[in-house]
C-alpha positions in Angstrom: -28.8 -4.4 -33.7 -30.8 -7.7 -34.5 -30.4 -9.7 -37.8 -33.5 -11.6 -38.8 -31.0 -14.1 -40.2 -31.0 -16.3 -43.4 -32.3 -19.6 -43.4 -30.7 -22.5 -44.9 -31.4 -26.7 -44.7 -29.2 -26.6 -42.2 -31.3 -24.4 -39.6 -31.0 -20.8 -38.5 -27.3 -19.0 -39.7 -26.8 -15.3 -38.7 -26.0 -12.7 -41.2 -22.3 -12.5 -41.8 -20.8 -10.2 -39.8 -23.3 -10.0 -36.8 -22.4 -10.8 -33.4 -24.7 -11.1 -30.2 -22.8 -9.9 -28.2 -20.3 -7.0 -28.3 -16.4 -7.7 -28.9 -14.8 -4.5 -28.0 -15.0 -3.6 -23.8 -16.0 0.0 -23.2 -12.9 2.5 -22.6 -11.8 3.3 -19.6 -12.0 7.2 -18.7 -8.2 8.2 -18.1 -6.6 11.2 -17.2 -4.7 12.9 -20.8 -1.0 12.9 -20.6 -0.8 16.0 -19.7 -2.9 16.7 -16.7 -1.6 13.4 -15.2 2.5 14.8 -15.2 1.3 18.1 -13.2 0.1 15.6 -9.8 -0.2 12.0 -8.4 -4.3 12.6 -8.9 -4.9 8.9 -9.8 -4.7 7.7 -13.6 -7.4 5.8 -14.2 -10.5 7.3 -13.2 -13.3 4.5 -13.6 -16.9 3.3 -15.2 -19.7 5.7 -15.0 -22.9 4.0 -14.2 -23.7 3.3 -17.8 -20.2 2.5 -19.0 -20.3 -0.5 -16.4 -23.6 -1.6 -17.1 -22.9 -1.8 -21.0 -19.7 -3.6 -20.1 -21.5 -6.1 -17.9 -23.3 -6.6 -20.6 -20.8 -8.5 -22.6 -20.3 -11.0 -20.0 -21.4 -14.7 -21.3 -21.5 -16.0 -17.1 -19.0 -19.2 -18.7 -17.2 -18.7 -15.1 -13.1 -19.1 -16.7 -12.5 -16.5 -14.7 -13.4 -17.3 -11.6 -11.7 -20.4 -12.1 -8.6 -18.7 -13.1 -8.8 -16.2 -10.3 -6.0 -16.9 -7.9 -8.9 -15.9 -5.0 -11.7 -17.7 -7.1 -14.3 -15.0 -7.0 -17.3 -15.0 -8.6 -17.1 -13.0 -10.9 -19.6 -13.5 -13.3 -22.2 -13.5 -9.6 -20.6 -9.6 -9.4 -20.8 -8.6 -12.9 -24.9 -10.0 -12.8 -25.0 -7.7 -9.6 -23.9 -4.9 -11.6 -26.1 -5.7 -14.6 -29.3 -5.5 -12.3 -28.1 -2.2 -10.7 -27.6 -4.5 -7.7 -24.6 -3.2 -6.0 -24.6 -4.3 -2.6 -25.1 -7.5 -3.6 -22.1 -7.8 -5.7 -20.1 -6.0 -2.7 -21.0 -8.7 -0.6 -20.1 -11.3 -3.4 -16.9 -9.9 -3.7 -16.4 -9.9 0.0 -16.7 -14.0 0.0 -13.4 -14.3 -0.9 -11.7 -11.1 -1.5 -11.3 -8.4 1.3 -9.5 -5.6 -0.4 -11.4 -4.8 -3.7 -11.0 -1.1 -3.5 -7.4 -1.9 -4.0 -7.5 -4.8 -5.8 -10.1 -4.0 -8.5 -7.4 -0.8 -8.9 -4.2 -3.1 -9.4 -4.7 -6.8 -8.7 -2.8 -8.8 -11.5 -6.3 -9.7 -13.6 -5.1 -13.1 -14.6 -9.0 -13.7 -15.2 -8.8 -11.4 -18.3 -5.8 -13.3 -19.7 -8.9 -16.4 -20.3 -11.8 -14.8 -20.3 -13.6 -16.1 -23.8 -14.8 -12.6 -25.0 -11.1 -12.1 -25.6 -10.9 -15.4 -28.4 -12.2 -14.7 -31.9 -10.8 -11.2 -32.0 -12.6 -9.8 -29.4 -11.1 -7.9 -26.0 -11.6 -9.6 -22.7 -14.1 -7.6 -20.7 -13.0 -5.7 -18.1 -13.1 -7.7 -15.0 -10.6 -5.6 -12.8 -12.9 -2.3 -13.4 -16.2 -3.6 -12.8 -14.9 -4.8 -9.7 -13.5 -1.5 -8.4 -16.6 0.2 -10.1 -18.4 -1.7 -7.2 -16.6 -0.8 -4.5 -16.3 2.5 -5.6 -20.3 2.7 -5.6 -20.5 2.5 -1.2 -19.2 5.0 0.9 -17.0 3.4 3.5 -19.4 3.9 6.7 -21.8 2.0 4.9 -19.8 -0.9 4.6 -21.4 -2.3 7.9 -24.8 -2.0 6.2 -24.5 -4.4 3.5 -21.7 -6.7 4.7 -22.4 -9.6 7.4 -20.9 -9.0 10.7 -18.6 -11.3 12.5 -19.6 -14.1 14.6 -20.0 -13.4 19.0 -16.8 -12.9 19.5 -14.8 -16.1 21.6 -11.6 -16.8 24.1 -9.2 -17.4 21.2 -6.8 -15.0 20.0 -4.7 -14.8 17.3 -1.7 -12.8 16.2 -0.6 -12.1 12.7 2.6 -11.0 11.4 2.8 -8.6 8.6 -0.2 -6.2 7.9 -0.2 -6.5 3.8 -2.8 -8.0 1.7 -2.1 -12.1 3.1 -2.2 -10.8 6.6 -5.2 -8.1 6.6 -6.9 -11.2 4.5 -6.1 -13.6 7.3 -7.2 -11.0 9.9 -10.4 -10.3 8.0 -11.7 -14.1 8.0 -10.7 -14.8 10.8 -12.4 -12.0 12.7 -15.6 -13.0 11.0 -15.1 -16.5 12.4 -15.6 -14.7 16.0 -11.6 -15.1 17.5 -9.7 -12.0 18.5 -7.2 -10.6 15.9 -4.2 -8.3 16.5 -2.0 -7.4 13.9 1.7 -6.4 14.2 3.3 -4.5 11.4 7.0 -2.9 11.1 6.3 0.2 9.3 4.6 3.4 10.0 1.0 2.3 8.2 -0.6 -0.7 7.4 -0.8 -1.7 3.7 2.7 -3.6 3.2 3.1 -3.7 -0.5 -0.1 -2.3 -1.2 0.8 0.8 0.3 4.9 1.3 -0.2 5.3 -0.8 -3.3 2.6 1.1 -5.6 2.5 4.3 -6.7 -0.5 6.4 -5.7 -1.2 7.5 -9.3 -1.9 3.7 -9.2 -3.8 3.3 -5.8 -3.9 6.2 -4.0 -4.0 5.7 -0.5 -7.1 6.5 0.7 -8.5 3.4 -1.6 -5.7 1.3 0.8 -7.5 2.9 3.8 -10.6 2.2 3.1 -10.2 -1.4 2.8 -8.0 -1.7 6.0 -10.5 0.7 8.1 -13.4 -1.5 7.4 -11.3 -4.4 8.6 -10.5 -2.5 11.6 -14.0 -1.6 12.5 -14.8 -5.0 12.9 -12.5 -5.2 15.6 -9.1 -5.9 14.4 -6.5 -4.1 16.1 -3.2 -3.3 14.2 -0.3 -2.4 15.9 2.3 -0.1 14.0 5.8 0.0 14.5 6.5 3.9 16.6 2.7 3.5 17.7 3.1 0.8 20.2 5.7 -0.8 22.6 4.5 -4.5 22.1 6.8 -5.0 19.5 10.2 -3.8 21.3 9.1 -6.2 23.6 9.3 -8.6 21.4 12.5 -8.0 19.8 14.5 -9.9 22.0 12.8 -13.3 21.9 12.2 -13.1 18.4 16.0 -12.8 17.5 16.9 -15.5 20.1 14.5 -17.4 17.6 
């Protein structure tokens, strides 16, 4: 609602009590108490359409939180994606320097909120974590490849990574983009590390985990599990010599 003000000799005041912008984030839809202790159907259920637009709304683009971000995303570029109903775009932002933001915008640590200046003067932070899964959430998995850049030709180096949770699918991810050949070799049954046997899937249920690793596969990562390939017996022996 717009206040025509007051003027003084001091210039243009507001009338007391407005604000321009809005200081309380829009609720979260979440399942009630009761439904959620009859499954493991995920908790929090997300932004419609509107409730993320009105909640990118109440982003001032100061960019604290992208500086706070341990991955320094943009996040006000994501959050101006999602204000002009641009959601590719703020896929492909998020993609700079974040490759898991199904899982992440569902249970990264949002140190960004912590700063972000709607939460001073007694207003909440806005909801960076959400908006970020709202936009992942918004692009069926096969048509990832449709939006996001593809990797470079592809050349005669290859690497191997250690480890298949979030530091080594981000490793494998960037560096597969680069154009070198990535295999991955993990010790459990699935990929995921942490992500996947450390969290609850109330939390992030797994086919959120999948469909961040299965886009990183389809670029041409391969990941090789411990009972799904014999390339790691083989290396057992050297390795504990090490």
């Amino acid at each position: 609602m717009r206040s025509p003000g007051t003027r003084s000799e001091l210039g243009y005041a507001p009338s007391e009590g407005y604000e321009l912008l809005e200081k309380q984030r829009v609720d979260m839809r979440m399942l009630e108490p009761e439904e959620s202790l009859k499954s493991f159907e995920e908790l929090v259920q997300g932004y419609s359409e509107e409730q993320a637009k009105l909640e990118a709304d109440r982003c001032v683009a100061c960019g604290i939180c992208a500086a706070t971000c341990p991955a320094h995303m943009d996040v006000p570029g994501y959050i101006e994606a999602i204000r002009d109903d641009d959601i590719p775009r703020g896929l492909r932002i998020a993609y700079e320097s974040n490759p898991l933001p199904a899982s992440c915008g569902r249970v990264c640590t949002h140190s960004c909120e912590y700063v972000c200046s709607k939460g001073h003067n007694d207003g909440e932070p806005i909801s960076i974590r959400w908006l970020k899964r709202y936009i992942a959430d918004q692009i069926y998995a096969q048509d990832y490849e449709k939006v996001l850049p593809a990797p470079e030709p592809e050349n005669d180096k290859h690497v191997a990574i250690i480890g298949s949770g979030p530091g080594g699918l981000a490793a494998a991810y960037y560096l597969r983009l680069l154009g070198y050949r990535i295999t991955v070799y993990d010790g459990r049954d699935l990929p995921g590390g942490m992500l996947r046997y450390g969290i609850p899937e109330y939390r992030l249920p797994y086919d959120q985990i999948n469909k961040d690793i299965d886009y990183i596969r389809s670029l041409g990562v391969t990941v090789h599990q411990k009972h799904h390939d014999r390339t790691r017996d083989q290396l057992r022996g050297p390795l504990r010599r090490l």
